[in-house]
N, CA and C atoms as a LAMMPS dump frame, in Angstrom:
ITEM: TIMESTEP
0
ITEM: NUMBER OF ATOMS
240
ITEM: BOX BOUNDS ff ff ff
-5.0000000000000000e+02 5.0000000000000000e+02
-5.0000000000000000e+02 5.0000000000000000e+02
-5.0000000000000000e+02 5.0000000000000000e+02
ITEM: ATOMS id mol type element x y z
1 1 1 N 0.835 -1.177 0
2 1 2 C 0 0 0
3 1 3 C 0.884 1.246 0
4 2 1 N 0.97 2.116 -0.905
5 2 2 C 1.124 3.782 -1.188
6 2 3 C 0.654 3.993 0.305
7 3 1 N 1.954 5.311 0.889
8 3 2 C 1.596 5.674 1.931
9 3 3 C 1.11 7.583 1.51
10 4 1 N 0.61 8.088 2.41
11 4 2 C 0.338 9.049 1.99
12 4 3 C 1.194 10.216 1.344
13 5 1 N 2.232 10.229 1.937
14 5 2 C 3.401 10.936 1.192
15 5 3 C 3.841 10.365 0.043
16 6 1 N 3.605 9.546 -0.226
17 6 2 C 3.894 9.006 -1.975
18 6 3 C 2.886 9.365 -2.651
19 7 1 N 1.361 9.572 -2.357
20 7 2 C 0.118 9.579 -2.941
21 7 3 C 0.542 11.051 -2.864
22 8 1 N 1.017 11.887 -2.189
23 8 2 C 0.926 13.04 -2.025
24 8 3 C 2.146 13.599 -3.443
25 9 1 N 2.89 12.873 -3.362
26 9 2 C 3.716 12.958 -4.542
27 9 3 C 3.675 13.067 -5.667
28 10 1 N 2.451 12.011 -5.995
29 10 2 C 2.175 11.954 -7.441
30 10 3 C 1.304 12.502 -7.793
31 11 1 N 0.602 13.205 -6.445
32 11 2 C -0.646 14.057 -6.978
33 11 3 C -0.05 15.602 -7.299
34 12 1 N 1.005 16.019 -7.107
35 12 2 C 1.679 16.776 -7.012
36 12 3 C 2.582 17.212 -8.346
37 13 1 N 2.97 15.399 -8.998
38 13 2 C 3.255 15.476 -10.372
39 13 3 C 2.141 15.701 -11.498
40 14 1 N 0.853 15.09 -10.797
41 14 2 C 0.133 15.452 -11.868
42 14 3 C -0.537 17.041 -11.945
43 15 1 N -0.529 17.533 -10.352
44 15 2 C -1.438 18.767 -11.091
45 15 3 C -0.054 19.751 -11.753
46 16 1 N 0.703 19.635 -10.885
47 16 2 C 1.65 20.334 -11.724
48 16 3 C 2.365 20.116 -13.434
49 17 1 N 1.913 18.586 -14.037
50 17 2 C 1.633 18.764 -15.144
51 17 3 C 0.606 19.224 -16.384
52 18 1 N -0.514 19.286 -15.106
53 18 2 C -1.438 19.678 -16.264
54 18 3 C -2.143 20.923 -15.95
55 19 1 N -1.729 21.5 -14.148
56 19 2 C -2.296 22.988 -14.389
57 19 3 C -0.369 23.795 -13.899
58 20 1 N 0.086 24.448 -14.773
59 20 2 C 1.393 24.529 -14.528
60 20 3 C 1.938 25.955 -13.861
61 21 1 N 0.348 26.622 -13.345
62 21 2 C 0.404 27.381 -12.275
63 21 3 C 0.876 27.101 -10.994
64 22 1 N 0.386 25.547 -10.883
65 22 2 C 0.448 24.859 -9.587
66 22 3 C 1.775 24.601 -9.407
67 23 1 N 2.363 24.81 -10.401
68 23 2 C 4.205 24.501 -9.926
69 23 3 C 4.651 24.904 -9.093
70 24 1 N 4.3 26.21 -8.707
71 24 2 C 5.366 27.241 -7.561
72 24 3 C 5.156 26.386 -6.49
73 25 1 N 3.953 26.368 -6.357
74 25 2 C 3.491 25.463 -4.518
75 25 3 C 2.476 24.848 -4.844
76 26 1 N 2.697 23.518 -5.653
77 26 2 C 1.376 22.572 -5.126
78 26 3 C 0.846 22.57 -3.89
79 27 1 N 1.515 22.394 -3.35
80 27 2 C 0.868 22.417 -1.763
81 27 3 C -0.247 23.182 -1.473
82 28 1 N -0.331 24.253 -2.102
83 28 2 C -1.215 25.264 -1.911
84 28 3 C -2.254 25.395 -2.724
85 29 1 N -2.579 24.404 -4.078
86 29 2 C -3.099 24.512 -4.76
87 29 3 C -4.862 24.342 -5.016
88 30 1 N -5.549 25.169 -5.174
89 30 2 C -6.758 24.666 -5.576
90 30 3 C -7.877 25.113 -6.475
91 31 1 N -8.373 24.799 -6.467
92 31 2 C -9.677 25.273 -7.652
93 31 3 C -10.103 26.923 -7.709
94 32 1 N -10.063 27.502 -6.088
95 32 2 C -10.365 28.835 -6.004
96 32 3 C -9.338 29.777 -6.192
97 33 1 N -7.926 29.289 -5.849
98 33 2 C -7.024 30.52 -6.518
99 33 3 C -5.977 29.821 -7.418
100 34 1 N -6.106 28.971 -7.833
101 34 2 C -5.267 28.205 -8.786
102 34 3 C -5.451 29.063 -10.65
103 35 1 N -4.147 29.91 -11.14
104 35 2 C -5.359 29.923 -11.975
105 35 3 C -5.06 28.565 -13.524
106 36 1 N -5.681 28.532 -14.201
107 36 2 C -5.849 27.015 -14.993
108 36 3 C -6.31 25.964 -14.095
109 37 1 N -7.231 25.74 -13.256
110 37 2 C -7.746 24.601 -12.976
111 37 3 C -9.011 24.789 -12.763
112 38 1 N -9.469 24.91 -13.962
113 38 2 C -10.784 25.428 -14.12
114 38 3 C -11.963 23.943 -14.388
115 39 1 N -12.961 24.205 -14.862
116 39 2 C -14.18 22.375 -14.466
117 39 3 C -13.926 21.463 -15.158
118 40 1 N -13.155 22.1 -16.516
119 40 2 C -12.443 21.051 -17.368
120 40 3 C -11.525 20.016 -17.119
121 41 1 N -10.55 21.383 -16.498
122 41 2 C -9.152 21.051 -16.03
123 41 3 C -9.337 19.622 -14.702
124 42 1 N -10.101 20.681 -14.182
125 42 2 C -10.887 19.445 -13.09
126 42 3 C -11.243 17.894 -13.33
127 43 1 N -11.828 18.197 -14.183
128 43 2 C -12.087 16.173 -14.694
129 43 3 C -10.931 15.718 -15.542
130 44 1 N -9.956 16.362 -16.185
131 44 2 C -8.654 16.012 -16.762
132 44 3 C -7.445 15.394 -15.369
133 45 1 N -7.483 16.141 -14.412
134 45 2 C -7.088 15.912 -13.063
135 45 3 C -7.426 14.3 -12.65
136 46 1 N -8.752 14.246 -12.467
137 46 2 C -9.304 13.046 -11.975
138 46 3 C -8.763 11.989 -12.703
139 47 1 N -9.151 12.088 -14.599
140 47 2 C -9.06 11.024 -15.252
141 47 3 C -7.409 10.656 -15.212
142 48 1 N -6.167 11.575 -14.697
143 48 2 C -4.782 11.248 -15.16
144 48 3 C -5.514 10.384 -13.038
145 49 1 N -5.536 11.215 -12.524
146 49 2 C -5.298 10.265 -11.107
147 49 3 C -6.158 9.122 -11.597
148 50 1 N -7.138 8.511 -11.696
149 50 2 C -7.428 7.095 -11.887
150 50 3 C -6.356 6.649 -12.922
151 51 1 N -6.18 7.166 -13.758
152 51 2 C -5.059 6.751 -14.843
153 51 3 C -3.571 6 -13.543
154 52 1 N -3.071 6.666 -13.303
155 52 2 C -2.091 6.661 -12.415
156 52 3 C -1.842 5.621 -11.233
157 53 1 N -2.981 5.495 -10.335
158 53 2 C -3.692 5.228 -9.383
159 53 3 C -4.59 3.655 -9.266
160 54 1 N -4.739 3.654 -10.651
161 54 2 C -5.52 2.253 -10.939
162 54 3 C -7.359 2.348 -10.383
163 55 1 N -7.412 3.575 -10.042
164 55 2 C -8.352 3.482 -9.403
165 55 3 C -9.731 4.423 -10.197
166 56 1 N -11.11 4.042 -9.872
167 56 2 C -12.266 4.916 -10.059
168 56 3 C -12.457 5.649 -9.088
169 57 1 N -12.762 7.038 -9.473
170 57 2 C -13.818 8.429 -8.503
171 57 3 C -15.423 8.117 -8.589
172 58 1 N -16.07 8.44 -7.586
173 58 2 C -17.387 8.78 -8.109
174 58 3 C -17.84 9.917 -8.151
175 59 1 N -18.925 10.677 -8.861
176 59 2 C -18.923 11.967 -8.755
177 59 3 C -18.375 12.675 -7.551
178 60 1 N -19.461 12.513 -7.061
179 60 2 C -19.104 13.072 -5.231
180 60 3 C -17.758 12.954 -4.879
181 61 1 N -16.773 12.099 -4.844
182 61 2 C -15.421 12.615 -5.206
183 61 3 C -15.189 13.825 -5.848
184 62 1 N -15.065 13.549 -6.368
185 62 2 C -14.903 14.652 -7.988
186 62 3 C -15.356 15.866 -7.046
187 63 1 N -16.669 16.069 -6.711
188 63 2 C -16.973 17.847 -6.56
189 63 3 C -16.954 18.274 -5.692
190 64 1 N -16.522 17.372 -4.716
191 64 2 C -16.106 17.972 -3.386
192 64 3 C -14.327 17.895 -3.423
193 65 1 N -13.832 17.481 -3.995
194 65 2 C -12.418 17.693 -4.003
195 65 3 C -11.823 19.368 -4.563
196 66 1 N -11.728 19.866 -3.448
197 66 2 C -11.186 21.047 -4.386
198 66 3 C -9.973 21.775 -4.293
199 67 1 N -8.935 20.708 -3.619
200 67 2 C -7.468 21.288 -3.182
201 67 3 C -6.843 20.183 -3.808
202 68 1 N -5.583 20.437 -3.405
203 68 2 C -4.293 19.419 -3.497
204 68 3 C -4.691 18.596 -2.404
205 69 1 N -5.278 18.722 -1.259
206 69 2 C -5.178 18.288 -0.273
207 69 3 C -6.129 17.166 -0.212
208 70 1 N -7.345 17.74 -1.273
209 70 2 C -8.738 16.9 -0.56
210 70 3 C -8.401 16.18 -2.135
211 71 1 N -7.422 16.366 -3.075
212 71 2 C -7.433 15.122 -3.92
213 71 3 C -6.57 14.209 -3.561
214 72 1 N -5.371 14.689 -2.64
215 72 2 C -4.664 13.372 -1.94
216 72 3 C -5.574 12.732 -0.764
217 73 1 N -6.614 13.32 -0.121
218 73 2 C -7.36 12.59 0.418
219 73 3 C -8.378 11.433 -0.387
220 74 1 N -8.778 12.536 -1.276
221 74 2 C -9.934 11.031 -2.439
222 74 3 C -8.719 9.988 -2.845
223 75 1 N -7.679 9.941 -3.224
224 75 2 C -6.804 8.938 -3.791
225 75 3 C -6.387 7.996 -2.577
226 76 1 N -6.179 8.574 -1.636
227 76 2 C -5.883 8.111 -0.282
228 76 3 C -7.078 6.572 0.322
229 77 1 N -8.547 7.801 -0.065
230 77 2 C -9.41 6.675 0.594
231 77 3 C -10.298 5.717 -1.012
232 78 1 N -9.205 5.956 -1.925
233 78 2 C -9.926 5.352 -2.967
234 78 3 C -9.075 4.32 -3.03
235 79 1 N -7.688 3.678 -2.344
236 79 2 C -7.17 2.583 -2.223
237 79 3 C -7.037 1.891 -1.295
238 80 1 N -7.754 2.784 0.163
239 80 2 C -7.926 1.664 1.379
240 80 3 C -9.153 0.292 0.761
C-alpha cells in the first residue's frame, strides 16, 4: 500500500503537469485561486489520477475535491 506521502507525490506530479500554475506550490493549490484549474481542467485531473492510481472516482469525489489536499485525500481513501 502507497503511503500518503507518496500519494501526495504523485498528486503533485500530476497537477503540476497539467495545471502549470500549480508549480510554484502545489501544496497550496486549488480550484479557487489556482489559476488554470478550471471544471475542465478538473475532470482532466481526476481522469490522469485514476489513470495513475488504478483506481475509479465517483462523482461526489470529484466535486467535493477542491485542493491538493482533498485530492490526496480522495486517492488516499480510494485505495484503502
Amino acid at each position: 500500500m502507497r503511503s500518503r506521502d507518496d500519494i501526495a507525490k504523485i498528486v503533485d506530479k500530476v497537477l503540476t503537469s497539467l495545471v502549470p500554475a500549480s508549480a510554484s506550490n502545489p501544496m497550496i493549490a486549488s480550484r479557487e485561486v489556482t489559476p488554470g484549474w478550471s471544471s475542465l481542467m478538473h475532470i482532466e485531473i481526476f481522469f490522469a489520477l485514476e489513470e495513475e492510481f488504478d483506481v475509479r472516482f465517483d462523482e461526489d469525489s470529484m466535486a467535493f475535491a477542491e485542493s491538493r489536499d482533498d485530492l490526496v485525500d480522495t486517492v488516499f481513501s480510494a485505495l484503502q
